[in-house]
C-alpha positions in Angstrom: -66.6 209.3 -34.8 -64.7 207.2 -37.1 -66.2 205.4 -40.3 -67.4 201.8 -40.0 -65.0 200.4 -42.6 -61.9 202.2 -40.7 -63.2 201.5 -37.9 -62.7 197.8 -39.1 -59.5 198.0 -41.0 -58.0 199.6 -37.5 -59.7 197.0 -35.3 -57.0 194.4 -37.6 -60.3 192.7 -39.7 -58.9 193.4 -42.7 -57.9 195.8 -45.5 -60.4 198.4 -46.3 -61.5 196.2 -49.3 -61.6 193.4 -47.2 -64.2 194.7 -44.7 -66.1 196.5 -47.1 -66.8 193.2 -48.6 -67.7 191.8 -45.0 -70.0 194.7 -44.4 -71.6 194.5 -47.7 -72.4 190.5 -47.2 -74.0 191.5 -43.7 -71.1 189.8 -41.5 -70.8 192.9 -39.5 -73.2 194.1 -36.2 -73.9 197.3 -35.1 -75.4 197.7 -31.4 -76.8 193.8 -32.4 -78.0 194.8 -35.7 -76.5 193.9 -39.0 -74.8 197.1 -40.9 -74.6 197.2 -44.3 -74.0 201.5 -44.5 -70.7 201.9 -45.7 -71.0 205.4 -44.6 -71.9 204.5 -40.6 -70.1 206.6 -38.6 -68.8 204.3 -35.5 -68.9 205.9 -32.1 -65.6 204.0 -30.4 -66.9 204.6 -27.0 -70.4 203.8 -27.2 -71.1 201.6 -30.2 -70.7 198.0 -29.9 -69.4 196.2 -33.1 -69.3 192.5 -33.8 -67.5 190.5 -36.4 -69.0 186.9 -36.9 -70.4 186.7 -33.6 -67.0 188.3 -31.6 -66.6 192.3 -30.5 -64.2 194.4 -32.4 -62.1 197.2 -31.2 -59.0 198.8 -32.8 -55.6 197.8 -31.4 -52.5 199.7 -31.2 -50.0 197.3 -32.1 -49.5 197.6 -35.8 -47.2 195.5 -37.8 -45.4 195.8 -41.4 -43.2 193.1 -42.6 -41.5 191.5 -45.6 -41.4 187.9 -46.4 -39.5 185.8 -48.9 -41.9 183.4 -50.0 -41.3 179.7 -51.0 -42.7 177.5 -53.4 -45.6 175.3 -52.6 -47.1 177.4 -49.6 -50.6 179.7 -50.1 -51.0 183.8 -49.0 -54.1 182.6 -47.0 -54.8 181.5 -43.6 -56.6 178.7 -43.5 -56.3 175.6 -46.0 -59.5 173.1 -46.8 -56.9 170.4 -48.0 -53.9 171.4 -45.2 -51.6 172.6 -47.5 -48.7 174.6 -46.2 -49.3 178.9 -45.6 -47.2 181.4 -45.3 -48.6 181.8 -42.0 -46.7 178.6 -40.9 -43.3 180.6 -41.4 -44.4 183.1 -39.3 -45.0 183.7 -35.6 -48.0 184.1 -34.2 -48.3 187.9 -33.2 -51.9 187.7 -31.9 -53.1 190.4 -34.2 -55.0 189.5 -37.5 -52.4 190.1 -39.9 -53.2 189.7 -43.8 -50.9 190.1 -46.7 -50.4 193.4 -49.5 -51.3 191.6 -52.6 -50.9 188.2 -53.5 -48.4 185.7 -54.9 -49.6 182.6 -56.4 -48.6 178.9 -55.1 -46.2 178.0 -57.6 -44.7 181.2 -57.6 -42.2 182.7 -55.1 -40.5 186.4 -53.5 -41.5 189.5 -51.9 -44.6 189.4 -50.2 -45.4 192.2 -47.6 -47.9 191.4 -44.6 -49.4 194.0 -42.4 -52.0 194.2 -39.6 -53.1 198.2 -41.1 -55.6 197.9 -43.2 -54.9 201.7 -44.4 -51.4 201.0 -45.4 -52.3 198.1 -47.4 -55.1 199.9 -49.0 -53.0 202.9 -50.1 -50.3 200.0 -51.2 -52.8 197.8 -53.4 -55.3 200.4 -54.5 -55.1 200.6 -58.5 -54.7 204.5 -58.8 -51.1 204.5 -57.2 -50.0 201.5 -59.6 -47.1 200.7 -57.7 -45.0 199.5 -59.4 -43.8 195.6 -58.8 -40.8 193.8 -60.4 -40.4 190.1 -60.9 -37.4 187.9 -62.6 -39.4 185.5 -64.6 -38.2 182.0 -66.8 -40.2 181.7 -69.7 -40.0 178.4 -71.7 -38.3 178.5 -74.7 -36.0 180.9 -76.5 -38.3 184.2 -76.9 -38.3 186.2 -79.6 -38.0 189.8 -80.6 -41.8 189.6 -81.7 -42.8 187.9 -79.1 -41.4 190.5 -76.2 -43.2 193.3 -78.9 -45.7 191.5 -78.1 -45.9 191.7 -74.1 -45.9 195.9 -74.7 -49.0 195.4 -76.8 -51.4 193.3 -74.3 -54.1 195.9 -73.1 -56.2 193.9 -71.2 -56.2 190.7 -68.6 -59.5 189.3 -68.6 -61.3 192.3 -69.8 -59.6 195.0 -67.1 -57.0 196.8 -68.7 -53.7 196.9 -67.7 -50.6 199.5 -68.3 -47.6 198.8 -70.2 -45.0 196.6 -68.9 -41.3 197.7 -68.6 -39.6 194.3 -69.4 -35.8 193.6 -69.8 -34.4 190.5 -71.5 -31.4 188.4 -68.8 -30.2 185.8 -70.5 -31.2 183.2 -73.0 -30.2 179.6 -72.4 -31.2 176.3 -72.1 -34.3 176.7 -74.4 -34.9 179.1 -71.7 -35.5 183.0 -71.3 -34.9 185.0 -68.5 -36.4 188.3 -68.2 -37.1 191.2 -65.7 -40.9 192.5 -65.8 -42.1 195.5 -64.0 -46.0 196.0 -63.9 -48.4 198.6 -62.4 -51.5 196.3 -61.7 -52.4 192.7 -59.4 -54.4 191.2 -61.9 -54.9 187.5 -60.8 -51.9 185.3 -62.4 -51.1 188.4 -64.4 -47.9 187.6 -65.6 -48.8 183.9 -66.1 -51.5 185.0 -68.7 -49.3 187.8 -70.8 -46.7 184.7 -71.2 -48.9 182.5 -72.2 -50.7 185.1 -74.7 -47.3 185.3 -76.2 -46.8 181.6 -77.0 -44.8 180.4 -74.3 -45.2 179.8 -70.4 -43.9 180.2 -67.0 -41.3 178.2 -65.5 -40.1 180.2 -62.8 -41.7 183.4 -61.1 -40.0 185.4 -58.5 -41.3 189.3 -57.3 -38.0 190.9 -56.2 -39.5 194.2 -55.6 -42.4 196.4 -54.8 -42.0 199.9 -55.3 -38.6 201.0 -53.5 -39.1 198.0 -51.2 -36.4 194.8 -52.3 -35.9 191.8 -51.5 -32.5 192.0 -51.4 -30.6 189.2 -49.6 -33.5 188.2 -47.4 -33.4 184.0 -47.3 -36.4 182.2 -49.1 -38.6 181.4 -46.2 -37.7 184.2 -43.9 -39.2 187.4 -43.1 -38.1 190.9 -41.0 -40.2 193.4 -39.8 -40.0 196.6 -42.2 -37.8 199.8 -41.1 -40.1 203.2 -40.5 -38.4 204.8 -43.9 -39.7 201.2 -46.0 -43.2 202.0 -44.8 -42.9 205.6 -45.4 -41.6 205.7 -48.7 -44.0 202.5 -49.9 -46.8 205.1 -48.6 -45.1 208.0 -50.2 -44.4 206.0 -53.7 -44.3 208.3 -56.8 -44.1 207.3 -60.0 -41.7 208.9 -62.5 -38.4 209.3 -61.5 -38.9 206.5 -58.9 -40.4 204.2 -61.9 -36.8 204.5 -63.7 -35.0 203.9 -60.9 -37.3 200.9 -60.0 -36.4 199.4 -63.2 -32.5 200.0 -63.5 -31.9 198.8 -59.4 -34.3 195.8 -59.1 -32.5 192.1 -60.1 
């Protein structure tokens, strides 16, 4: 017996949040009926589940990989206006695979896809704050008080947030580069704390998540993640991990 929303997440639906919210909006059957009991426990051999009218089964073939992700292209799979996905850079591996977080359109980097809906859950969910590290070009020439500033934003929209780590690059060109390591996914995040601040994005890359970098992968490509990446983004500890995060990532 295995419980409905694992039973989802292994059957490649989505992450555990994902189908919890599927259950919850009555998209999921039971033996023909619709199941909204998070708690059901799933018989695999004789219980017959159904996602939007098609039967669900866990596969076996699991897949973890790491993708450098252009400008311009959505983390969805389906576009009501045909703009360009992520999924077009990728193969099609016949297994419903859904990304670990989120980057926004204009913004571009590390973004790790998976078909396990348990290793994306344990990746995204907010009491491991894994840490994530992004190389960001702010407009204008910031200054002392304004990065005091960035340590002192608590919340995003009402949720609160943990304090940044953030390093100052370079400034030029009525332009500031700076390195920003935060523990959260709050939608457009790091958009919001610049513009709290007084200035605004230009440039946003994530060049690492956790122990995970990106390295010298090429914008556009991706490779399948190595059994110690996966391991040691499960694994993830903050401390002495967190300092070494923020003195290796570029």
């Amino acid at each position: 017996m295995v419980r409905i929303n694992k039973y989802l997440a292994q059957s490649n639906v989505g992450s555990r949040r994902d189908v919890e919210k599927h259950i919850l909006n009555g998209e999921v059957k039971v033996n023909g009926k619709v199941c909204k009991d998070l708690s059901r426990q799933i018989d695999e051999e004789n219980d017959e589940v159904m996602f939007h009218g098609k039967h669900v089964k866990p596969k076996n073939e699991i897949i973890y990989l790491m993708l450098n992700k252009p400008k311009n292209y959505l983390v969805t799979a389906k576009d009501d206006f045909e703009r360009k996905t992520v999924f077009d850079l990728l193969p099609d591996f016949n297994v419903h695979l859904f990304s670990v977080g989120r980057l926004d359109y204009m913004s571009t980097g590390l973004l790790i896809m998976t078909s396990d809906g348990d290793f994306a859950n344990k990746i995204i969910h907010p009491k491991n704050k894994l840490p994530k590290v992004y190389r960001i070009k702010a407009k204008g020439i910031l200054t002392e008080e304004q990065i005091k500033k960035l340590y002192n934003i608590k919340t995003i929209e009402g949720k609160p947030i943990s304090r940044p780590i953030v390093k100052v690059k370079e400034k030029n060109d009525n332009s500031t580069i700076l390195r920003m390591t935060i523990f959260e996914g709050r939608k457009r995040q790091i958009r919001q704390m610049i513009r709290i601040i007084g200035s605004e994005v230009l440039e946003l890359k994530r060049t690492q998540i956790g122990n995970l970098k990106l390295d010298k992968l090429p914008i556009g490509m991706w490779r399948f993640l190595k059994p110690n990446e996966i391991l040691n983004l499960i694994r993830y500890k903050r401390g002495n991990n967190e300092n070494r995060t923020d003195r290796t990532a570029e």
